[in-house]
LUMRO-584850 format. One record per residue (C-alpha): z, y, x; residue in one letter. Coordinates in pm, 1 decimal, decimal comma, always signed. Each point is the difference from the previous one (the first is absolute). Layout:
<pts>
PT         c3         c2         c1   aa
PT          Z          Y          X    A
...
</pts>
This chain:
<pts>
PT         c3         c2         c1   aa
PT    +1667,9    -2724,0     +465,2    X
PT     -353,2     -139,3      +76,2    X
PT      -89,9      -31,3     -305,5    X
PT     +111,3     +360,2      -94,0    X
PT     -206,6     +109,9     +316,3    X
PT     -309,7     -167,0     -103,4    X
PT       -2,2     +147,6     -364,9    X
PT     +107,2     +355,4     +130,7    X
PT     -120,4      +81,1     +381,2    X
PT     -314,0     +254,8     -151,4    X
PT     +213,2     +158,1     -234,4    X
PT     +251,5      +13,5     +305,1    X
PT     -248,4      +94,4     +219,8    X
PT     -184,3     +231,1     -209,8    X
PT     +337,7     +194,1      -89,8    X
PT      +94,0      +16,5     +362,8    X
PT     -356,6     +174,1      +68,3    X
PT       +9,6     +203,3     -326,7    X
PT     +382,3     +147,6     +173,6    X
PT     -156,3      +71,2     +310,2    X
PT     -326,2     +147,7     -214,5    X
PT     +181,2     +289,5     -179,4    X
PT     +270,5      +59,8     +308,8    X
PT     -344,0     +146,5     +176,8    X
PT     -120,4     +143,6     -318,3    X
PT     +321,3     +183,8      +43,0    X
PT      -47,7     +114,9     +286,4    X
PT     -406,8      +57,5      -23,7    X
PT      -81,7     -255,1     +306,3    X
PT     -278,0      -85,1      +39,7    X
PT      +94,0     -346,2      +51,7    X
PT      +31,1      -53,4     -405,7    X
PT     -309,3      -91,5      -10,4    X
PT      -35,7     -280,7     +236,7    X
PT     +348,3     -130,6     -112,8    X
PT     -188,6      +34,9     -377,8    X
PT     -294,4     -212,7     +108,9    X
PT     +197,0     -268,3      +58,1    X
PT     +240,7      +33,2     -277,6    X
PT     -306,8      +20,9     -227,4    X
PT     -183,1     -307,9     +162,3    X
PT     +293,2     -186,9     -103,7    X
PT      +51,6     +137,0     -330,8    X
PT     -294,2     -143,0     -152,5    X
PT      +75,2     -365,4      +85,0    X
PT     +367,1      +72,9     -185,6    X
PT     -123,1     +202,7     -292,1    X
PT     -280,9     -282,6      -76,7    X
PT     +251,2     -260,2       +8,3    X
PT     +225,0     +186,0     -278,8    X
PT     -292,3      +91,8     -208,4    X
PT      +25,4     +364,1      +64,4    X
PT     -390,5      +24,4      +11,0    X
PT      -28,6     +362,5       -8,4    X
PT     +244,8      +74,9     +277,6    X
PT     -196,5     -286,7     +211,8    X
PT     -376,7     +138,9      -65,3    X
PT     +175,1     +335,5      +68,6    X
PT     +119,8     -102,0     +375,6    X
PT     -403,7      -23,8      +93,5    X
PT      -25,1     +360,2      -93,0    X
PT     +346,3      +85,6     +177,8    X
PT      -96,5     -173,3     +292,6    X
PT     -304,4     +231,0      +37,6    X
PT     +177,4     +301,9      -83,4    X
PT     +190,6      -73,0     +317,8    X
PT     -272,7      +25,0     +192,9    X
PT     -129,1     +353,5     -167,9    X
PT     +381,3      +98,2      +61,9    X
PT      +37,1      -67,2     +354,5    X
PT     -336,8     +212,4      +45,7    X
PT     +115,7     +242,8     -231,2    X
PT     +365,8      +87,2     +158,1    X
PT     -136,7      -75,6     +395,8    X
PT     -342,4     +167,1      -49,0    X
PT      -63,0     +163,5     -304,0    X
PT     -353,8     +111,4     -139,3    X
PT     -172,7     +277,3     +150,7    X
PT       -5,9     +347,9     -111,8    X
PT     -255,7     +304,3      +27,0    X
PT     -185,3     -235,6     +285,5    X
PT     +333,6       +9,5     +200,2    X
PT     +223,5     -240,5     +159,1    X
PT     +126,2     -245,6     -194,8    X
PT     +398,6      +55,2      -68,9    X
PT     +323,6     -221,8     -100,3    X
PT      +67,5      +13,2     -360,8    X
PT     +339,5     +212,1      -73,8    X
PT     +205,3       +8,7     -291,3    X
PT      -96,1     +210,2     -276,3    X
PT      +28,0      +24,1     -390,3    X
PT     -270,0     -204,5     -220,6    X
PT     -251,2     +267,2     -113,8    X
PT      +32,5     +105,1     -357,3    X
PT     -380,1       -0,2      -51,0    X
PT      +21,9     -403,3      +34,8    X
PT     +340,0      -68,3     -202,5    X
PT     -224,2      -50,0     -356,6    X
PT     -260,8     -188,9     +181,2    X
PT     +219,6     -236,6     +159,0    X
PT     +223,6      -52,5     -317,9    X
PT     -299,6      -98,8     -186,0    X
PT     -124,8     -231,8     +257,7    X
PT     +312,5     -177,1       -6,4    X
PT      +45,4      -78,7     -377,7    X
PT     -353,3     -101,8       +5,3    X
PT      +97,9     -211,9     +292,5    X
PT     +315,8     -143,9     -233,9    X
PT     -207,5      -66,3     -277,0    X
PT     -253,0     -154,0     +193,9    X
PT     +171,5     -218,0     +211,9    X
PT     +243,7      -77,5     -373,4    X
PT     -267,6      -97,2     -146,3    X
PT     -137,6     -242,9     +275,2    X
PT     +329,6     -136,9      +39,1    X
PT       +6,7     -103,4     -384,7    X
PT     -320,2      -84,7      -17,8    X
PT      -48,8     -230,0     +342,1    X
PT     +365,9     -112,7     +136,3    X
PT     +348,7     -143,9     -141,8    X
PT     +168,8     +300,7      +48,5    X
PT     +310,0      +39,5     -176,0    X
PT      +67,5     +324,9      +70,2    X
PT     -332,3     +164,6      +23,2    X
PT     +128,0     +367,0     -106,4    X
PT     +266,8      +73,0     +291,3    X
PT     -243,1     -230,0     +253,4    X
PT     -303,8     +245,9      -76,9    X
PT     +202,4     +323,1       -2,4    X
PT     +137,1      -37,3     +297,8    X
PT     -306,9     -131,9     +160,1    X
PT     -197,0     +279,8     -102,8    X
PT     +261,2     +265,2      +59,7    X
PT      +33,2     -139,8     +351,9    X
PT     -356,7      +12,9      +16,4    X
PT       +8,0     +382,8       +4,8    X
PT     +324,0       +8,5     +250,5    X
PT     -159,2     -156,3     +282,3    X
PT     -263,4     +230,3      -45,7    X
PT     +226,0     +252,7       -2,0    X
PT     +245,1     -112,0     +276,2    X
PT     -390,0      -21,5     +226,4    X
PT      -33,8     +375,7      -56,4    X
PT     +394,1      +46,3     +106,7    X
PT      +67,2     +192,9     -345,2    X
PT     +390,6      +90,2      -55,0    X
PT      -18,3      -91,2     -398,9    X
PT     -126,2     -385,5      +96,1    X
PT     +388,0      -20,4      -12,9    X
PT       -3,1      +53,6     -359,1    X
PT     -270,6     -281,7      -14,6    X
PT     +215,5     -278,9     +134,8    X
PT     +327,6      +49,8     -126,9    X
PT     -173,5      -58,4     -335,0    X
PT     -149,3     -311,0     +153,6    X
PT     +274,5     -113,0     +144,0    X
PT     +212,5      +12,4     -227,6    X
PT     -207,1     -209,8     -237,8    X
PT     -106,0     -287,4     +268,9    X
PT     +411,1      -16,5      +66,2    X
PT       -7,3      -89,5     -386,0    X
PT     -311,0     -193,9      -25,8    X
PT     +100,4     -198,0     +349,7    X
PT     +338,5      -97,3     -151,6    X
PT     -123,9     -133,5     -320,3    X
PT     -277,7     -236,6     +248,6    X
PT     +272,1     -138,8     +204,6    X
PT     -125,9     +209,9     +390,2    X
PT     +413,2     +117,6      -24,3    X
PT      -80,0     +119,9     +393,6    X
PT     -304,6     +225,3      -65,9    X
PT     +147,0      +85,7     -364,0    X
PT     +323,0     +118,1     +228,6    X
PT     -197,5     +168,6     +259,8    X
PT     -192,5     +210,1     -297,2    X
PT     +361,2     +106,9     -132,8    X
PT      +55,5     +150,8     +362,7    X
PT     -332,5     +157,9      -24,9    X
PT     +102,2     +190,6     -269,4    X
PT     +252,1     +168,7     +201,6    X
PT     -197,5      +41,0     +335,8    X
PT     -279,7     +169,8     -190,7    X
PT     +198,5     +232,8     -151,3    X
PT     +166,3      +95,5     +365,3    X
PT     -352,4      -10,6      +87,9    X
PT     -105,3     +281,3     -192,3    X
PT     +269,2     +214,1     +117,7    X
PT      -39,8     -112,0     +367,1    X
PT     -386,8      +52,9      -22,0    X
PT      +34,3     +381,1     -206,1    X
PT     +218,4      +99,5     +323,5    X
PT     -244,7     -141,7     +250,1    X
PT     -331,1     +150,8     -214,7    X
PT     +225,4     +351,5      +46,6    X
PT      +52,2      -75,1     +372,9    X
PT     -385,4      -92,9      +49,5    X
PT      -77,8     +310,9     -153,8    X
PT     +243,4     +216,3     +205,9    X
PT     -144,0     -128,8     +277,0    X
PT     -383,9      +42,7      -66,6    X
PT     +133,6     +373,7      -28,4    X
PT     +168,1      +70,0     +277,6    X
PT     -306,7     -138,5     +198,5    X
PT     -209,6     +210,8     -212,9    X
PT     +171,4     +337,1      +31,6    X
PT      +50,1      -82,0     +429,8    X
PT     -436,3      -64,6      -40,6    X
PT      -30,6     +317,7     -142,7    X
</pts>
C-alpha cells in the first residue's frame, strides 16, 4: 500500500484537483482557477516524470493563464474608458474561429516537431495535439466562451487515451469523466449565457 502511494500520490492528487477543477468549471466559479493553480503546479512534476514533455512545458503557460483568468472573470478589461466588468458567458466570435484554428495546427506542428526532434517521445502526435489544442482552450475558457466546451471534450478525450497507454490510470480515468462533464457543461453554460442575457435586459428596459 506504501509503495502504491509513493508511485501514485500526484497522479492521485492531481486527479482529485483536476475533479474539483471542472466541478467549478461547471458551475463558472470563480474558484477554478485557484483550485487550477495548484492542480497545474503539480502537474508538471508528474508529466516530467512520464516523459510527457509537452503537457509539462505546457503547465508553465497554464499556470499563467490562471492568473489572466482570475482577472479576466473577477475584473475584466475595461471598455470605452469605463469600469472594468466580470467576464460573462458568450459565444467565441466568428471573426477569430480561422485565426485561432491556424494558430493551433501551427502550434501542433511546432511543438511535433520539437518533440521529435529534442525528446524520447513516443507518442509525439496525440502529446502535441492535445497540447496545442489545449493551448487555445484555456485561452478560450479565460474569455468565458460557451464553444471552449467543444475544445476539451476533444482534449479530453484524447489525454483519457494517451494517459492509459502511460500508465497515470487515475488522471487517464478522471479525463474519461471529463468527457462527460464537458458535454453537461455546454448545456449547463448555453442556459446560464441565456439567463445572463435575460437579465442584462430586464435591467436595461427598467434603465430606460
Amino acid at each position: 500500500m506504501v509503495d502504491f502511494i509513493e508511485n501514485y500520490w500526484l497522479d492521485i492528487t492531481t486527479t482529485v484537483l483536476g475533479l474539483a477543477y471542472i466541478l467549478l468549471e461547471y458551475r463558472a466559479s470563480v474558484w477554478m482557477w485557484i483550485v487550477g493553480f495548484a492542480m497545474e503546479a503539480l502537474g508538471i512534476v508528474l508529466y516530467y516524470q512520464k516523459g510527457l514533455y509537452a503537457d509539462c512545458a505546457m503547465e508553465g503557460y497554464y499556470l499563467a493563464m490562471t492568473v489572466y483568468g482570475l482577472w479576466r472573470w473577477v475584473r475584466g478589461p475595461r471598455k470605452g474608458g469605463g469600469e472594468p466588468k466580470a467576464a460573462v458567458i458568450s459565444h467565441f466570435p466568428r471573426r477569430l474561429v480561422a485565426r485561432w484554428l491556424a494558430i493551433m495546427v501551427g502550434l501542433w506542428a511546432a511543438i511535433w516537431w520539437l518533440l521529435v526532434t529534442f525528446t524520447n517521445s513516443n507518442v509525439p502526435v496525440a502529446d502535441s495535439f492535445t497540447t496545442a489544442l489545449s493551448l487555445v482552450g484555456i485561452w478560450a475558457l479565460a474569455h468565458k466562451y460557451l464553444e471552449q466546451w467543444f475544445i476539451w471534450i476533444a482534449v479530453d478525450a484524447v489525454s483519457s487515451v494517451l494517459y492509459f497507454s502511460k500508465d497515470i490510470p487515475f488522471k487517464a480515468s478522471l479525463y474519461a469523466l471529463y468527457v462527460v462533464i464537458a458535454i453537461m457543461g455546454y448545456f449547463k453554460w448555453r442556459r446560464m449565457m441565456a439567463a445572463e442575457k435575460g437579465a442584462a435586459t430586464a435591467a436595461a428596459s427598467q434603465v430606460g
